[in-house]
N, C-alpha and C positions, 0 to 999 in steps of 0.2 A: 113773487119768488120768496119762498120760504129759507130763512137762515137756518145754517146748519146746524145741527145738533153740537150748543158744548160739554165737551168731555168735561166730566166731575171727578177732579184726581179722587180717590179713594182714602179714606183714613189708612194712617201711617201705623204701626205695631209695633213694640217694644217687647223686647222680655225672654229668656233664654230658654236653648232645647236642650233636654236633657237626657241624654242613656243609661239605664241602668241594667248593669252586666253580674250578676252573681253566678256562685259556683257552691258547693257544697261540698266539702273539702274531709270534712273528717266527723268521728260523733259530737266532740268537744273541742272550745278552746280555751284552755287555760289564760284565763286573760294578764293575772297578777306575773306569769311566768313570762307571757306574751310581751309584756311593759320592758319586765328586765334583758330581756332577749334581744328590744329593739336597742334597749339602750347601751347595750354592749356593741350592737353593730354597729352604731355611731358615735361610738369612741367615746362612751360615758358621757357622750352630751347628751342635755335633761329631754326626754322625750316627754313632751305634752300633749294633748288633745288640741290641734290647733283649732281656732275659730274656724268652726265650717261652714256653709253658706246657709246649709239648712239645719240646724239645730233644732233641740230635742223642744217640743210649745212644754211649756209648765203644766200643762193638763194633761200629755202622753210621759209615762214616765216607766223606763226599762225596770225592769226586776238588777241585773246586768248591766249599763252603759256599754255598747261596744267602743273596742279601741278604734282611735282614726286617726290617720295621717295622710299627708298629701302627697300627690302622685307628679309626676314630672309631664307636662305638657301631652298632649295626644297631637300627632301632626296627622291629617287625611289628606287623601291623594285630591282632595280640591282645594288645598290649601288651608282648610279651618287650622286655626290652634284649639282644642279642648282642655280646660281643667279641669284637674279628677283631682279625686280623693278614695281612700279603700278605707272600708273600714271592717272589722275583723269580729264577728257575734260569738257567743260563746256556744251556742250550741251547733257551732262547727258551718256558719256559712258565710263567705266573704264577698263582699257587697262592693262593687268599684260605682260611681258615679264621673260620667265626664259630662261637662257641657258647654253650651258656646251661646254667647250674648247674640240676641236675633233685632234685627231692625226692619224696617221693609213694610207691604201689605199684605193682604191676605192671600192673593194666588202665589208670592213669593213663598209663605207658610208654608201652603198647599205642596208645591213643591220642594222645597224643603224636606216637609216629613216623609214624602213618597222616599225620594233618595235615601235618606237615613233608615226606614225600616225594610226596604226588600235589596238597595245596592252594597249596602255598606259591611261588611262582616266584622263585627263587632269583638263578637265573641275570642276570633281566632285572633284579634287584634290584641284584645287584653288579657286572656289565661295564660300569654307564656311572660305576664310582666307581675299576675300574681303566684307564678308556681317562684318567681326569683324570690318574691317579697317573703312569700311560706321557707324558702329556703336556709333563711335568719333564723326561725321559730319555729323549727320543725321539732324540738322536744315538747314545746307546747301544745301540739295535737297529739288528741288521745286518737285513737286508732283510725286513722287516714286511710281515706279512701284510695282504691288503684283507679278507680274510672270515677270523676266529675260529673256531677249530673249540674246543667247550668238552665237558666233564664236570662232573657233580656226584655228591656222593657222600655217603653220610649215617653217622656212628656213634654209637652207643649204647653207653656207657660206662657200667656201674651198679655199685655195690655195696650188699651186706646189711647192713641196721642191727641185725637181730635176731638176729646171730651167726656169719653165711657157710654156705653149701652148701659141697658139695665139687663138683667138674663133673659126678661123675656123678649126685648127685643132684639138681644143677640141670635136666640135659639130660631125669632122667626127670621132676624133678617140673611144671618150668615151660617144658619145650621145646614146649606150645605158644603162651605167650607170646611165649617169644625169636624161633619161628620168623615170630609175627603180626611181629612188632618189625623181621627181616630181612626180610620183604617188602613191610613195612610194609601192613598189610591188617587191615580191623577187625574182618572175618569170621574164623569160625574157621575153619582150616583142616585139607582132610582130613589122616589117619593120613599118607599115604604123601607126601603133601607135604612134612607138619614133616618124616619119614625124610630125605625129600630135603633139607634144608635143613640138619638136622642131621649131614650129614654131612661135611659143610664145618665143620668143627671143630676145634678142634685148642686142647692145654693142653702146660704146661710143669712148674706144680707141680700137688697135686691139688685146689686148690679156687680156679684162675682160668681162663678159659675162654676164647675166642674164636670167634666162629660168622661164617665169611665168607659174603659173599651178591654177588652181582653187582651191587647199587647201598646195599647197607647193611651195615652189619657190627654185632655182638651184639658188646662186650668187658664181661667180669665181670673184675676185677682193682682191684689199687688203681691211687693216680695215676702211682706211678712205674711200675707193672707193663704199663701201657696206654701210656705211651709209647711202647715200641717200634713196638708195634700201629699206634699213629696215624703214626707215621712212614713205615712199611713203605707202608700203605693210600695214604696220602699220591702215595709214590715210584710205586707199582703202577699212577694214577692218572695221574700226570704220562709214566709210560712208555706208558699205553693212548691218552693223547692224542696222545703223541710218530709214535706207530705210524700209528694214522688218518690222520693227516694223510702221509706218506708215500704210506699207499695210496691215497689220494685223488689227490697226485702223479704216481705212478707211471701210476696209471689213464689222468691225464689226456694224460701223454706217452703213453702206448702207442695211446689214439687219432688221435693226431695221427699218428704214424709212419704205424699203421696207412691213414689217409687219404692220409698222402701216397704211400703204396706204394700204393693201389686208383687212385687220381684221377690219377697221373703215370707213363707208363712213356712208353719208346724208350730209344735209348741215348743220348740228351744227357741224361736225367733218370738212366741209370746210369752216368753220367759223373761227376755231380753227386754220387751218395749218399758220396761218400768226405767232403764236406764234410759230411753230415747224419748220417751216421754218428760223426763225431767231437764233433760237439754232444750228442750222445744218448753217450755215452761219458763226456764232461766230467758232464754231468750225474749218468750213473752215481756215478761216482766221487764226487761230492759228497754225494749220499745214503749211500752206502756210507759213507764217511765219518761224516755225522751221525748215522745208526743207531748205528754203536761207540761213538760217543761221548756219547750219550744211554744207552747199554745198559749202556755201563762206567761210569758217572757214579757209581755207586755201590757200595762194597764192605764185605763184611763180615769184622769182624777177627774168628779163631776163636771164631765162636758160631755153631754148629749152627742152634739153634733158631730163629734171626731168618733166617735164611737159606730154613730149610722153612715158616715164617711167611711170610715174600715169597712163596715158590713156588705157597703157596696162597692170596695175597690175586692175586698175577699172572692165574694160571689162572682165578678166580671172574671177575673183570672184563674178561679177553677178549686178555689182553697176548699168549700165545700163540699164539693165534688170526691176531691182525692181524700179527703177526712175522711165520708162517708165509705170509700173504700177500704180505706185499713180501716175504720171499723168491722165492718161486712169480716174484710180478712182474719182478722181480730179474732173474732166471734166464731168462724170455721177452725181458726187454729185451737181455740179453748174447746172447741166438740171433738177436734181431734187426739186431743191430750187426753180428755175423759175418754173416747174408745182408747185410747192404748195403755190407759189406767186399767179401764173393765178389759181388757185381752190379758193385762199381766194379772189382774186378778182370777180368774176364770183358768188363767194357765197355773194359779198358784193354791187355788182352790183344789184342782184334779190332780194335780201332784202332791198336795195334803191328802188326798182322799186316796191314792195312789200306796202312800205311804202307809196310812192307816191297814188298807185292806191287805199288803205285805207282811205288815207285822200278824194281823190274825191269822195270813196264813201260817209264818212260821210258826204262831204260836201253836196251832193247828197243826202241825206236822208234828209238832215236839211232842203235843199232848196225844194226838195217835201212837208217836213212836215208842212213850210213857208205856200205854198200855197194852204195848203189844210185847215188852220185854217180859 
């Protein structure tokens, strides 16, 4: 008679899940204006940057610091309490982070993250707590948007209580945990899937890990070692919504040109395009503008690795992608500025030549008339 099989409790997990919910609020925020603004809504008491959990590594360092302060408890209909904090960029997008300390094993994770990225609404939980917070500092947005364009973004931050994997023995033993956890899905999923998911990976020593995913992220490390991770993700986030919202822009101008070149032609309307051209140029130039300066916002001081950690939170969530667009866009709006350059040219050319051949005639009439007296 053979004894039964005993159950092997599972190593234990430590380490907190995090949401990250931005909004994209206006072109700029005045920050110097943003400080004084807070500090008058709280009765001239000193408003500082409190200590946030994830701070800025000495090797990523803002053009800008955004302002941050803390948010009041998150209550979910399962009872979590979440800590947040908002913090406010200046080139107009507002960043909320909540999160909740995790203990448990791996299918408790599993579950977990299922829950948090397809039941929970997040979004509509936290925009009407930062349209309050904007309502302080509303002289400090320069030109505010009427419709929000938002992202949300989920990480999973865990470590071993029973002694640490190393990555590769994590990716082989529980890569299909991690990969339920990045897509957050309670099914298990095929072989070629987790490959897929696993391969968005990337480490720096050999037993911490990070697994990108395009609305979640796997980080195994400790608390300091994941900061960076959450920062990058953060930044990755705030540049994917920076971008949308451009080609949304962009879009919207090139249909307007578009209609007004199909619904308006002769040459008083190619008279005209030199002023419509030059609005569509200002504009250029403003985007142009707030791309670099949303793009550059951020630098890294000699550290490789935080640097090919962006590249690869960038690329998962689509930042190159939507770049590559307003470029493209970009690029048609600059060819269409020069046709409505060469239309008001060509209109102002035949009405120079217009002019000319009127005066010869008059001149012509007069000199006839000369010699016919």
């Amino acid at each position: 008679m053979s004894a039964a099989p005993s159950s092997t409790p599972q190593p234990s997990l430590s380490g907190s899940v995090l949401v990250l919910i931005q909004f994209d609020v206006c072109e700029e925020i005045r920050l110097d204006l943003l400080l004084s603004q807070l500090q008058q809504a709280m009765h001239a008491r000193a408003v500082q940057q409190p200590k946030i959990k994830h701070s800025v590594p000495a090797y990523v360092r803002y053009q800008r610091p955004p302002v941050v302060e803390p948010l009041e408890p998150l209550l979910l209909s399962g009872g979590e309490r979440l800590e947040g904090e908002i913090k406010y960029y200046d080139y107009g997008v507002v960043s909320v982070i909540y999160q909740l300390a995790f203990s448990g094993d791996w299918e408790s994770l599993v579950r977990l993250a299922s829950r948090w990225v397809w039941d929970v609404d997040f979004a509509s939980k936290v925009e009407p707590i930062v349209r309050q917070r904007l309502e302080r500092a509303a002289t400090a947005m320069i030109k505010p948007y009427a419709r929000w364009l938002s992202e949300d973004y989920f990480i999973f931050h865990a470590r071993d209580e029973g002694g640490g994997f190393s990555a590769a023995d994590l990716t082989r033993d529980r890569g299909l945990e991690i990969a339920q956890i990045v897509r957050g899905d309670r099914l298990r999923l095929s072989a070629g899937e987790c490959a897929e998911v696993l391969q968005s990976r990337i480490s720096y020593y050999e037993n911490d890990l990070a697994v990108i995913g395009w609305n979640a992220a796997f980080l195994y490390d400790s608390t300091t070692g994941a900061e960076t991770a959450i920062q990058l993700l953060e930044y990755a986030n705030s540049q994917l919504l920076e971008f949308r919202h451009y080609d949304e822009l962009l879009t919207e101008i090139l249909d307007n040109v578009y209609d007004s070149l199909e619904l308006k032609k002769g040459m008083l309307v190619r008279w005209r395009m030199a002023r419509s051209a030059t609005r569509l140029h200002t504009v250029l130039l403003e985007i142009v503008e707030l791309t670099e300066r949303a793009d550059n916002s951020i630098k890294f001081l000699s550290d490789m690795f935080a640097a090919r950690l962006y590249r690869l939170a960038a690329a998962k969530v689509g930042v190159p992608d939507y770049k590559d667009l307003v470029a493209e866009k970009l690029k048609t709006a600059d060819a269409l500025y020069q046709y409505m350059i060469d239309q008001f040219n060509q209109a102002r050319g035949l009405f120079l030549e217009t002019v000319v051949v009127l005066i010869l005639l008059i001149e012509l009439v007069y000199l006839f008339r000369g010699h016919g007296m």
